[in-house]
N, C-alpha and C positions, 0 to 999 in steps of 0.2 A: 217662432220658427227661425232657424239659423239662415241667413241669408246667404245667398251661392255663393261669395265671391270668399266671402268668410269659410264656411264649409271647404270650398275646394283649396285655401291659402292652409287649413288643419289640414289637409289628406298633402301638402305639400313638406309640412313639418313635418309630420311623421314619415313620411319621405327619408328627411333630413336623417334623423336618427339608423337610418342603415349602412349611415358610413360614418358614423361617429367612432371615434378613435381608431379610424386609418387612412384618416384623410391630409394627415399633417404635412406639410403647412397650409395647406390648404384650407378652407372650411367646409364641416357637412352640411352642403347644402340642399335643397327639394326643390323641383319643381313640377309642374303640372301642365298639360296644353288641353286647352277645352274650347270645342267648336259645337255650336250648336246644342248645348248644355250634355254634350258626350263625352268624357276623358279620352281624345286620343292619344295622347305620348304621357308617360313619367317617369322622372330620373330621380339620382343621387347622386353626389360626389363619389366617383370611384376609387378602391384602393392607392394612396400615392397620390392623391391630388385629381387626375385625367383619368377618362374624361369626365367633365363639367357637369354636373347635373343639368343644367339647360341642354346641353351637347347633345344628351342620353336622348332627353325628351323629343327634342325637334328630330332625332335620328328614327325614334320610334314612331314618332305622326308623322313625319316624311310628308307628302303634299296636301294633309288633312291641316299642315298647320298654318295655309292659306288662311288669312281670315279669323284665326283663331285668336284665342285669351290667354297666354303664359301665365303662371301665378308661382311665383320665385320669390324663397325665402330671404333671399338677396343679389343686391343689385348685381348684375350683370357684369362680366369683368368687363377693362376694358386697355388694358394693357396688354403690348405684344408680348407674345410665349413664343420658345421653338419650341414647346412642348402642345402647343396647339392653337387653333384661333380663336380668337375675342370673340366672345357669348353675343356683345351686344352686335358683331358682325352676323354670326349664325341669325337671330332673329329677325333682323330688318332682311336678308336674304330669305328666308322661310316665308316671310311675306304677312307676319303675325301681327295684326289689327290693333291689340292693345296689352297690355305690359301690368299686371299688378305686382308690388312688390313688398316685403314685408320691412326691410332692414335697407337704407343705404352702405355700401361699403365703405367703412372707415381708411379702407388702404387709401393712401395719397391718391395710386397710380390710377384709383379707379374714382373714388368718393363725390359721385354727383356726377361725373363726366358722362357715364354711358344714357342716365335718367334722360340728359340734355341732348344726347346724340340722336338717341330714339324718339326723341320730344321733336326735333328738328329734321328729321324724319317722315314725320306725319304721325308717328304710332303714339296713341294715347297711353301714356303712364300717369299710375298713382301707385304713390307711398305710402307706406307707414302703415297698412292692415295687420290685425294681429303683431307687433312688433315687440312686445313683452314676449311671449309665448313663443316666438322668432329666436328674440334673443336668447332667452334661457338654452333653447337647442341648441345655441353653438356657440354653448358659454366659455368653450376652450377657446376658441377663434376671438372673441373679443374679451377674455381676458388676457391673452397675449397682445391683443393691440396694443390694452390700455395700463398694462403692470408689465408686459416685456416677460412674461411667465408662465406655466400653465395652471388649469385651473385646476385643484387641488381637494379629490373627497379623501377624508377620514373612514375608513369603514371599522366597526367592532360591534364584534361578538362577543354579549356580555349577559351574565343573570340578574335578577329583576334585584340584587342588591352591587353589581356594581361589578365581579368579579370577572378576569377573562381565563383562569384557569384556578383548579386548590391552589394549595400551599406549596406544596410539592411539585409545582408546574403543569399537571396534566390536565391537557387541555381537549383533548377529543374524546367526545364533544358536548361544546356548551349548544349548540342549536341542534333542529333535528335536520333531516333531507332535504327537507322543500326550504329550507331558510339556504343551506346550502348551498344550493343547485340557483340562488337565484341570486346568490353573489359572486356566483361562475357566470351568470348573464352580466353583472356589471365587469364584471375581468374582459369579458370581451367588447363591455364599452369604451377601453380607456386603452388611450397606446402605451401604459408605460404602467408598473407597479411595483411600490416600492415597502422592502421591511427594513427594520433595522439588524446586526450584523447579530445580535443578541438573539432574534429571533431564527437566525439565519442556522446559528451555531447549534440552537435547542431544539430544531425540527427539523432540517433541513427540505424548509417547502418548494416544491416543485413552481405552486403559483402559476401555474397553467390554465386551459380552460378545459373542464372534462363533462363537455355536453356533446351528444351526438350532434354534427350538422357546424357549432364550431368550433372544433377544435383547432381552425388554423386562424381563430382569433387570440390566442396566445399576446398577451402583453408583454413587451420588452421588461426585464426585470432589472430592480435597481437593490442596491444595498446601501444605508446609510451609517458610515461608521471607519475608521481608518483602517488604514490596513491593504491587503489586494484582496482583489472583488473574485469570487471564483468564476468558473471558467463561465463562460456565456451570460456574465452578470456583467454591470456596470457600476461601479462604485462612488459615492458621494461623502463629502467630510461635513457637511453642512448642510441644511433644509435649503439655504438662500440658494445655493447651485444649482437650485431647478432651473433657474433663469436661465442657463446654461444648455438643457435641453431644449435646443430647436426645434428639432421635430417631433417634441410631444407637445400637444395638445389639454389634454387630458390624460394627468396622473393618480393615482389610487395608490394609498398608504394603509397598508392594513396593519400596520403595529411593529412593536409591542409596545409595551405600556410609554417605557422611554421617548419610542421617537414618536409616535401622536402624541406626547407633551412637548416634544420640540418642535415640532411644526403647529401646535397651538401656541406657544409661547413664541413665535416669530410671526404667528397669525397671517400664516398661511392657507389653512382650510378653510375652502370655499362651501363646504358641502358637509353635513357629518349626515354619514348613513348608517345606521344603528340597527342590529338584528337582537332582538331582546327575549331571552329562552326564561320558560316563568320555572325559573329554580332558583334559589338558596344555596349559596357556597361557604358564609361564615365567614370563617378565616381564609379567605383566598387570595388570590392576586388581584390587585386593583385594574382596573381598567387604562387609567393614566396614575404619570407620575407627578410632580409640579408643573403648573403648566404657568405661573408667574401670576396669579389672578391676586394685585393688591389688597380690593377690598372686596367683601362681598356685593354691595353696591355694584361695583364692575359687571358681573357676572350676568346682570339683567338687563334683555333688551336684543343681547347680540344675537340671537339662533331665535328662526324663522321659521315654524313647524312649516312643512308643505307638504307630505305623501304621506300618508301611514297604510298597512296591508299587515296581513294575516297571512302566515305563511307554514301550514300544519298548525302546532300551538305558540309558534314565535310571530313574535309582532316586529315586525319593521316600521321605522320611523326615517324622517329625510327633515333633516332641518339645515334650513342654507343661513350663510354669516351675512347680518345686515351690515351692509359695509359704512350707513349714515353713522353707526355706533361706534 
């Protein structure tokens, strides 16, 4: 049986996940307040950063959270904002008994200070629950710590021999609706998505999110390729220039063949997430183009199966880049 503390740090993750990719710079964070083994308050990192997912929570349990158990996917900020007050202020104020936490803050400003403020306080804190499972949630947020960039999926739509459109380019469609419709749910996981200009030229994709409920999750679009960016694009000469994007978070690359070989051969993708339709194309268009893979040797070891799902008859796959390879 899943122990509470564990139980309620998951219903604080998936928390997290409700403001993943629109919380830049910020991180999607979760939290939970629990008095007397009841959920009184739960938050998220709000659009734009504020308010705090702690903020959310202690504003929703308001004086239940006397006494109560915070359970925060990470640590409490604890640098001043004019944009609002320190987390670790709100809770020693709310008068919150004890503190679980899953992740320290790697930011300077905060990294161990608020644990110690709260510790010296009287409020019992512990570390490090669920912290893999933490982490992976707000992989945009710490891999901007620790690469100064955002975290980068791959997405393609391919048949079970390899191809993303015939010969001819026509490409709608390699998958059916439900594979679709559930790469319009990752569109609206990521602030930013990016094709190359090739792609740009031969469909002119919209790249929206066209699900009832949200369509004002709409990701920033980018173009990779020289040239001027059309109107309400942003235009890139180089994969390496994500770094450049500040306030995304999490970016999504859906193609074409060209630029998911240029962002694997600068081994940038963090994530490939694969919708794979059981067709035969023959002579079609490949998926990628050179991606620099030396030997074959190389090619074994880096990609991490972790999700697979059924989506109508398309299979989705998620394999993440082992970065020890």
């Amino acid at each position: 049986m899943l122990h509470p503390d564990s139980a309620y740090m998951r219903a604080a993750i998936a928390l997290s996940q409700r403001g993943r990719g629109r919380t830049a710079p910020n991180p999607n964070v979760g939290c939970v307040i629990v008095r007397d083994g009841v959920v009184v308050g739960r938050g998220w990192t709000q659009p734009g950063g504020r308010p705090h997912a702690e903020a959310q929570a202690l504003a929703q349990a308001a004086d239940l959270a006397d006494g109560a158990t915070a359970y925060v996917t990470l640590e409490p900020c604890f640098h001043l904002s004019p944009r609002g007050p320190r987390c670790v202020d709100l809770i020693e104020r709310a008068g919150v008994a004890r503190v679980v936490i899953a992740l320290t803050d790697p930011d300077p400003r905060t990294n161990g200070q608020s644990i110690a403020a709260l510790r010296n306080k009287g409020i019992s804190v512990e570390a490090g629950l669920l912290a893999n499972e933490a982490s992976s949630a707000m992989a945009g947020f710490f891999m901007r710590q620790s690469n100064r960039r955002p975290h980068v999926t791959l997405k393609l739509g391919l048949s079970l021999d390899g191809g993303i459109a015939m010969d001819d380019g026509t490409s709608r469609w390699i998958t059916g609706p439900a594979a679709r419709s559930h790469a319009h749910v990752e569109r609206a996981r990521h602030d930013a998505i990016l094709v190359g200009r090739g792609t740009w030229e031969a469909d002119r994709p919209a790249l929206d999110v066209r699900l009832p409920g949200l369509e004002d999750r709409s990701p920033r679009r980018i173009m990779l390729g020289h040239g001027e960016a059309p109107d309400g694009w942003m235009a890139l000469r180089d994969p390496q220039e994500i770094a450049d994007l500040d306030d995304v978070e999490y970016l999504l690359v859906e193609g074409g063949a060209q630029t998911a070989a240029a962002f694997l051969r600068a081994d940038l993708v963090d994530r490939l997430l694969l919708y794979r339709a059981p067709i035969l194309l023959g002579n079609g268009r490949p998926a990628l183009a050179d991606i620099g893979l030396p030997a074959l040797d190389d090619a074994h070891g880096r990609w991490l199966p972790t999700d697979m799902a059924m989506f109508g008859p398309d299979r989705m796959e998620v394999y993440l880049r082992d970065r020890a390879v």
